[in-house]
C-alpha positions in Angstrom: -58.5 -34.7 -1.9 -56.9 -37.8 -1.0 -58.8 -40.9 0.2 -59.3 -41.9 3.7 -57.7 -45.3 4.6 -59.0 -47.2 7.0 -56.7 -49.6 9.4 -56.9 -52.9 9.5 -55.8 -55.1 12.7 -55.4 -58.3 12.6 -53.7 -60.9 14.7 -52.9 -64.7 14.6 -53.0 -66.5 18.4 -51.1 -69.8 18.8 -52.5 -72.2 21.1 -51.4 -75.5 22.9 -53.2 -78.8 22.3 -55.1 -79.0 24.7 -55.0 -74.8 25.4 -53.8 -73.7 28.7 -55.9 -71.4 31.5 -54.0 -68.8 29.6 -55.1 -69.4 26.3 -58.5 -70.2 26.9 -59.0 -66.7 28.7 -57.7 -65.0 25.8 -59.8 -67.3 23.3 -63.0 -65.8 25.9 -62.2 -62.2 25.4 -61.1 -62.3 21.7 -65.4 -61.7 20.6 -65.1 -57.9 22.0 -62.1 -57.3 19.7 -63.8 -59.3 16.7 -66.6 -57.0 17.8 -64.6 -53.7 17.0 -63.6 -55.2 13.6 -60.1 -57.2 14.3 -59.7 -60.3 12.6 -58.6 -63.0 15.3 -57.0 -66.4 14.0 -56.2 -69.3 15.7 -53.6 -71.9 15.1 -52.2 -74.9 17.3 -48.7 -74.4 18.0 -48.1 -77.9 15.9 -48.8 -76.1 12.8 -46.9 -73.3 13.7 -44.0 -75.4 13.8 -45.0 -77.5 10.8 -45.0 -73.6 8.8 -42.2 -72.7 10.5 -43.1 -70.0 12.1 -40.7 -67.6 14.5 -40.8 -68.9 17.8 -41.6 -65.8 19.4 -44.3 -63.0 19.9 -43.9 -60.2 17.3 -46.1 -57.0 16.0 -45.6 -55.8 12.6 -46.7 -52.2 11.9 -47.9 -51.2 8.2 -45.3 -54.4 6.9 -42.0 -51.9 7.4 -41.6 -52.2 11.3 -41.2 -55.1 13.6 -41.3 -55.3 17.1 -40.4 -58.4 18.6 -41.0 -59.6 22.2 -39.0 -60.9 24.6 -40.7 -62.7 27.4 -39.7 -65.2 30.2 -40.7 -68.5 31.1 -43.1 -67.3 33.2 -44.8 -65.4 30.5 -44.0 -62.0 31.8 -42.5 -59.7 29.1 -38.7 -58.4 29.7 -38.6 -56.4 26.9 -39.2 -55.1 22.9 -37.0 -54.8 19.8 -37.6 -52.6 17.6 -37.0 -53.4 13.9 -36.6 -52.0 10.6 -34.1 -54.1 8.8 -36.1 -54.8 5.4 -34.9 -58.5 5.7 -35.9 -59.1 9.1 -39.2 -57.3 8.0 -39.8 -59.3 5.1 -38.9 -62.5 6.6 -41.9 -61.6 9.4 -44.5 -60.7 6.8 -44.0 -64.0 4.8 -44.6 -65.8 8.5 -47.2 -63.7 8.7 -49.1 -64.3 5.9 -48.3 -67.7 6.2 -49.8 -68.1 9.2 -52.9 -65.9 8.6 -53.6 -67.9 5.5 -53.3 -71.4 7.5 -55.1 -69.8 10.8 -58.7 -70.7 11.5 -61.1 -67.8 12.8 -61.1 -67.7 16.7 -65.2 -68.1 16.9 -64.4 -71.4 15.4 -61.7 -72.8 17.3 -63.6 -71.5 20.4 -66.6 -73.1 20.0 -64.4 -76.5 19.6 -62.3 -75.7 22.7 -65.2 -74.9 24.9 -67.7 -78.0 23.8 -64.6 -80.1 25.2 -64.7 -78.4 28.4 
């Protein structure tokens, strides 16, 4: 009989220095999903640019599909891409683990953001 596998969800958040409304109310709400067993990161966005990170939102699902988001200025999303080009991919998992290895955990860089509030 084969072994179960369990998921794993994970996500790395890029915030502004100092974070905006935005930001900080996703920072609040992040505990419930730590809570149900995701593992929420944190970087500014200057060392998401110093890694070289994509500049835009993306999902990656099981490291073979990427969905990347298009959204306007006004941080309302227009739309999805779907992709399954193994470059594209692969390119997206490196800037993902990237970034998880550099991220900090959320609790932490909440408890900074909110003692300068």
């Amino acid at each position: 009989m084969p072994r179960p596998t369990s998921a794993r969800f994970s996500r790395v958040g890029i915030i502004d220095t100092p974070p905006t409304d935005g930001q900080r109310f996703l920072m609040a709400t992040a505990a419930g999903g730590v809570a149900a067993g995701e593992d929420i990161r944190v970087l500014t966005r200057a060392e998401a640019e110093h890694l070289e990170l994509p500049d835009y939102d993306l999902w990656l699902f099981d490291s073979r599909t990427l969905v990347r988001m298009h959204i306007d200025g006004s941080e309302t999303t227009i739309g999805v891409e779907l992709i399954t080009d193994r470059g594209r991919v692969l390119s997206a998992c490196k800037a993902r683990d990237a970034a998880t290895a550099a991220a900090r955990s959320s609790a932490e860089v909440w408890a900074q953001v909110r003692s300068t509030v």
